[in-house]
MDAnalysis code that builds the backbone (N, CA, C; Angstrom):
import MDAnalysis as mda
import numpy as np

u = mda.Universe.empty(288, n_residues=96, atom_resindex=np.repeat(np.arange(96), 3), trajectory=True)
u.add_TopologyAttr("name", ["N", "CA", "C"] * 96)
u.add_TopologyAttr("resid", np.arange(1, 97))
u.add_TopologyAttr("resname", ["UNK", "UNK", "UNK", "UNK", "UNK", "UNK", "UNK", "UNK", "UNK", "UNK", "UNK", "UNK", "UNK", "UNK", "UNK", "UNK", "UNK", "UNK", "UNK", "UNK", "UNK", "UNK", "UNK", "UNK", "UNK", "UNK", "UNK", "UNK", "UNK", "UNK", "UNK", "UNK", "UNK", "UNK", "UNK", "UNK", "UNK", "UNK", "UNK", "UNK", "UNK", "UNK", "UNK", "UNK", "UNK", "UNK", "UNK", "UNK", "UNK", "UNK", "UNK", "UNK", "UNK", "UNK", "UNK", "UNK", "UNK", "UNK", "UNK", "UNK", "UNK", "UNK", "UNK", "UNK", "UNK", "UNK", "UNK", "UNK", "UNK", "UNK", "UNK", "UNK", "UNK", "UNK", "UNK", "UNK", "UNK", "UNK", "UNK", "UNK", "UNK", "UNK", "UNK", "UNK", "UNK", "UNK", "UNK", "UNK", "UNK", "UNK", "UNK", "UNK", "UNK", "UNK", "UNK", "UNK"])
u.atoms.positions = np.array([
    [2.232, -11.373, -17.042],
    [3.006, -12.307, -17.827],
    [3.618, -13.341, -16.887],
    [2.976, -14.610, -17.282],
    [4.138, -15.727, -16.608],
    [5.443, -15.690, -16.678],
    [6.153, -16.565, -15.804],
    [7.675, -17.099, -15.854],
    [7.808, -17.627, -17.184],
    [6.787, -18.494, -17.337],
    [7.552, -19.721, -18.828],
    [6.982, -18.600, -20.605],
    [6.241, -17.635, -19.699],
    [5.970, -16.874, -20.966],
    [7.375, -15.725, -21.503],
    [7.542, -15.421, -19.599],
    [9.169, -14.438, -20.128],
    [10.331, -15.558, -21.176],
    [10.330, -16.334, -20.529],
    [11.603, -17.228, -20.934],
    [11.057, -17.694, -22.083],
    [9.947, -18.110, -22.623],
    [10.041, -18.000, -24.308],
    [10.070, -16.897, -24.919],
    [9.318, -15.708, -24.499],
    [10.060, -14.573, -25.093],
    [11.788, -14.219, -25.247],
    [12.554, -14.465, -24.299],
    [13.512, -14.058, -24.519],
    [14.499, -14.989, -24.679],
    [13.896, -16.113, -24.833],
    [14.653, -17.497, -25.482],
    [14.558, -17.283, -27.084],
    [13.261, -16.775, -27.444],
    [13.015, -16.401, -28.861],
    [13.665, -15.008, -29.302],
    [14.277, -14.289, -28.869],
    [15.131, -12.984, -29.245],
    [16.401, -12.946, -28.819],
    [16.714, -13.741, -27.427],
    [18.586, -14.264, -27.426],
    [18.544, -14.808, -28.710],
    [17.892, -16.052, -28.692],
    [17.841, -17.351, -29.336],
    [19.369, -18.213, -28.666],
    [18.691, -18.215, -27.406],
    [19.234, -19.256, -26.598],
    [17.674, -19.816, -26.284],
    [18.415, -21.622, -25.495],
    [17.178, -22.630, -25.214],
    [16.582, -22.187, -24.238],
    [15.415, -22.557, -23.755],
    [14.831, -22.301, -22.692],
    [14.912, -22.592, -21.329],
    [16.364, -23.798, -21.441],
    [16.637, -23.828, -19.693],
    [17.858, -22.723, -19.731],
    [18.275, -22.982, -20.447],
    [19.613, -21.598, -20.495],
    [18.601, -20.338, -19.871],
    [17.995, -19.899, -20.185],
    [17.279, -18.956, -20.571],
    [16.914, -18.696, -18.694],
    [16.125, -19.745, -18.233],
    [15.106, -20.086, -17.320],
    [16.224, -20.296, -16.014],
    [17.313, -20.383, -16.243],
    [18.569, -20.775, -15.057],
    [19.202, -19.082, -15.083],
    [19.082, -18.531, -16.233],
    [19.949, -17.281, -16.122],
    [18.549, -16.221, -15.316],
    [17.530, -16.488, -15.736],
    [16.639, -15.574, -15.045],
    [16.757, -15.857, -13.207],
    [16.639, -17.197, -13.281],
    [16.994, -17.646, -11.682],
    [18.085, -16.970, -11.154],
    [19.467, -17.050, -11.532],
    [20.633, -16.509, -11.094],
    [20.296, -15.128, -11.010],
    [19.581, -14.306, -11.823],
    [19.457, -12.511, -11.848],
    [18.528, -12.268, -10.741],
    [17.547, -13.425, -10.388],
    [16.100, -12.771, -9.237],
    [17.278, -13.404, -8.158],
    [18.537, -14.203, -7.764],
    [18.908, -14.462, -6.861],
    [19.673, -13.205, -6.412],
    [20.656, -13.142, -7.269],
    [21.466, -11.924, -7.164],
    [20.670, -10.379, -6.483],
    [19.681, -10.506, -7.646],
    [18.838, -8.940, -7.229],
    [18.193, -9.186, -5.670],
    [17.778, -10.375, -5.435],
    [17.059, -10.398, -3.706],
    [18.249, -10.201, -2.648],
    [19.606, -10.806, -2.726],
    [20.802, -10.314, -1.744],
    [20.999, -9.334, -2.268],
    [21.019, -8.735, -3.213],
    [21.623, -7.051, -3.217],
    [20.343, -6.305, -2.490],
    [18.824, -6.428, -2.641],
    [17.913, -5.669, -1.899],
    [17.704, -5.915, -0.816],
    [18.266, -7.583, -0.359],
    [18.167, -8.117, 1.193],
    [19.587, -6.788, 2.226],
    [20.633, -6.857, 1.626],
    [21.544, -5.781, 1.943],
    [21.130, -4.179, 2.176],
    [19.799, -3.583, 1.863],
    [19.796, -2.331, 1.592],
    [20.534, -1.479, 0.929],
    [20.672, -2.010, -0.489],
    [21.486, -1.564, -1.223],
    [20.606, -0.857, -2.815],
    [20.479, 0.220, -3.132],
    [19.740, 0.115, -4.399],
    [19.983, -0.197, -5.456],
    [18.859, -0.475, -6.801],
    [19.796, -0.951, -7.606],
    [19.313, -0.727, -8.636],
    [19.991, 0.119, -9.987],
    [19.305, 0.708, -10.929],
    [19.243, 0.290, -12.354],
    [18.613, 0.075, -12.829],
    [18.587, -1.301, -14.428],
    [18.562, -0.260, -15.254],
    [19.186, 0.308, -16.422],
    [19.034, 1.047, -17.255],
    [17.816, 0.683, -18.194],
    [17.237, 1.692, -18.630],
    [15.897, 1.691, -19.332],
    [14.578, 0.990, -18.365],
    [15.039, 0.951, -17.301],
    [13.584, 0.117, -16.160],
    [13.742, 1.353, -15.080],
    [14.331, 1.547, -14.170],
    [14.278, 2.149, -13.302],
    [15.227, 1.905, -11.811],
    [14.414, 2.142, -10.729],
    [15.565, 2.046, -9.163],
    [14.749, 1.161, -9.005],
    [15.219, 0.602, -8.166],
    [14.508, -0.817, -6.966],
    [15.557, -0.364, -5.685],
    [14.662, -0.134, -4.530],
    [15.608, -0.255, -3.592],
    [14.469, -0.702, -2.099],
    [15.116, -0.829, -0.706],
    [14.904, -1.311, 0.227],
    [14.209, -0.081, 0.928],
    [13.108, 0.291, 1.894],
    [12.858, 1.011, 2.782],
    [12.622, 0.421, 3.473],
    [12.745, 0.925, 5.320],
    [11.877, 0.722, 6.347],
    [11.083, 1.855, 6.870],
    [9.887, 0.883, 7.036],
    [8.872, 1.810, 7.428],
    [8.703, 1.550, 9.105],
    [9.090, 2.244, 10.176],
    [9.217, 2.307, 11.348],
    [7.857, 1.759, 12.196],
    [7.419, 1.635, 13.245],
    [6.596, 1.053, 14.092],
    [5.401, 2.187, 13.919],
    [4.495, 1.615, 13.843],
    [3.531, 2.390, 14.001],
    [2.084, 1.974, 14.644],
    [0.946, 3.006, 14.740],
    [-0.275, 2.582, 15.413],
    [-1.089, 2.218, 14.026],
    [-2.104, 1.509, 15.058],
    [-3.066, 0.412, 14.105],
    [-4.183, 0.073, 14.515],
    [-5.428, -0.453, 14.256],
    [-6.285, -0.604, 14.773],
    [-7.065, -1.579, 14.204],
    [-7.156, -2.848, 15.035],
    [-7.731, -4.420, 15.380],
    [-9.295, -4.192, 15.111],
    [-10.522, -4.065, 14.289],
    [-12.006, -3.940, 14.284],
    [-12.606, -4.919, 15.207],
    [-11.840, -6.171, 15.075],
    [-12.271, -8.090, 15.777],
    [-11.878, -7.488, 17.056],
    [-10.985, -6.940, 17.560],
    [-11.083, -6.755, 19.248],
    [-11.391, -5.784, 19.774],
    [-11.559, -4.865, 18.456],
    [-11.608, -3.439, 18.942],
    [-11.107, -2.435, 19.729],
    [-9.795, -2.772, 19.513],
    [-8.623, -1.988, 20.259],
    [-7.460, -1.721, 19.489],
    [-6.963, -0.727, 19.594],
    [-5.183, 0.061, 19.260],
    [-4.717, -1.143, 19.693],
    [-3.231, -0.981, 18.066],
    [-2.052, -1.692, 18.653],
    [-1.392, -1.437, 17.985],
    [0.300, -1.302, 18.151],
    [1.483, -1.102, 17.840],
    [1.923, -1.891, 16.700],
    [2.398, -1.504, 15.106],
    [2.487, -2.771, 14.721],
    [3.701, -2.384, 14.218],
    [4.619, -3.803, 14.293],
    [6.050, -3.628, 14.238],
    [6.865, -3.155, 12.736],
    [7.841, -2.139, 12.954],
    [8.510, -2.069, 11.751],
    [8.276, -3.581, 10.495],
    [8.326, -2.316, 9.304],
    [8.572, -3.755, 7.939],
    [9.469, -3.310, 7.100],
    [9.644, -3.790, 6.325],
    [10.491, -3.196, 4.812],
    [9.967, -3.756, 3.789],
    [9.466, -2.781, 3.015],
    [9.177, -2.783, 1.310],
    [9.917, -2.457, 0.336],
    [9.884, -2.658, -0.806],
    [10.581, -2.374, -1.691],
    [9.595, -1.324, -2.778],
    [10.772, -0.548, -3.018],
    [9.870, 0.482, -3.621],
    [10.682, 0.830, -5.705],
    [10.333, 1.185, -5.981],
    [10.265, 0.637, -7.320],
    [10.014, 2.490, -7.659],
    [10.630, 3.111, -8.275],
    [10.497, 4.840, -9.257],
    [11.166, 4.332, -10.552],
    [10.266, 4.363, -11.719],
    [10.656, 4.354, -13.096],
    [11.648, 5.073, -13.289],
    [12.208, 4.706, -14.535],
    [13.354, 5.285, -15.462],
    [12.251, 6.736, -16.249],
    [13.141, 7.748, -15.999],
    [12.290, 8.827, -16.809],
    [11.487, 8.538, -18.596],
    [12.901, 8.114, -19.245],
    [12.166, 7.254, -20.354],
    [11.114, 6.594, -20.778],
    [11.208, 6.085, -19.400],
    [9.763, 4.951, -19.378],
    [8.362, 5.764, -19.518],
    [8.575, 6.584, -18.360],
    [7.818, 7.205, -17.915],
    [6.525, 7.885, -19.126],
    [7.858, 8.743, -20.142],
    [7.314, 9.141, -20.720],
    [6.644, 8.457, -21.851],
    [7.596, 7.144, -22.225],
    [6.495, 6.083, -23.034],
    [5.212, 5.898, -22.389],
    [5.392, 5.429, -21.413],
    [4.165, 4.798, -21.233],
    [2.896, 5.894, -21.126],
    [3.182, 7.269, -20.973],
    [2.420, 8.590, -20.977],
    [1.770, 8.481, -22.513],
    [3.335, 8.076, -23.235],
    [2.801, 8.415, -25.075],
    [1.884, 7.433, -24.953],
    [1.953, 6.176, -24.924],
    [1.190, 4.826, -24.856],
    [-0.117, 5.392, -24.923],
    [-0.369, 5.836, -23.314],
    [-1.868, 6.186, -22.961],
    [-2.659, 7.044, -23.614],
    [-1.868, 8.258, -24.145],
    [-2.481, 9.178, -25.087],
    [-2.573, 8.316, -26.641],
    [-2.489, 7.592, -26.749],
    [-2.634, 6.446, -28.120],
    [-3.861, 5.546, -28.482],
    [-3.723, 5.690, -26.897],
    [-5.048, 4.153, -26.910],
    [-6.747, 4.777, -26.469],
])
């Protein structure tokens, strides 16, 4: 689903306009990137956790030079459903 597809969806069920709509989604992905830029988790009722990991340095291997190499720590974000969900989307699959 696109951006301009969320924000008419939920411009059409607030029934607020679509920059209202399209500025408040902006302000929530701003907010949510400094709270996950912090390592902080963060849990949306009926969606699930979002939070920060690092994954430490590890070995790797180059095919083009054909040699080991060290590749530096990263951080991902990792995402575990709301149990609720879970089980919808289980019912879902047994449906279809």
């Amino acid at each position: 689903m696109k951006h301009s597809e969320v924000v008419a969806a939920l411009s059409e069920q607030l029934e607020i306009s679509k920059p209202e709509v399209s500025k408040l989604l902006d302000h929530f992905s701003n907010v949510f990137r400094k709270l996950l830029d912090n390592e902080t988790t963060l849990t949306l009722p009926n969606l699930g956790t979002f939070k920060t990991i690092e994954r430490g340095k590890r070995k790797g291997y180059d095919p083009g030079r054909k040699q080991h190499m060290i590749l530096p720590p990263k951080r991902l974000l990792s995402y575990h459903p709301n149990s609720t969900l879970r089980v919808e989307m289980k019912e879902r699959e047994r449906t279809q």
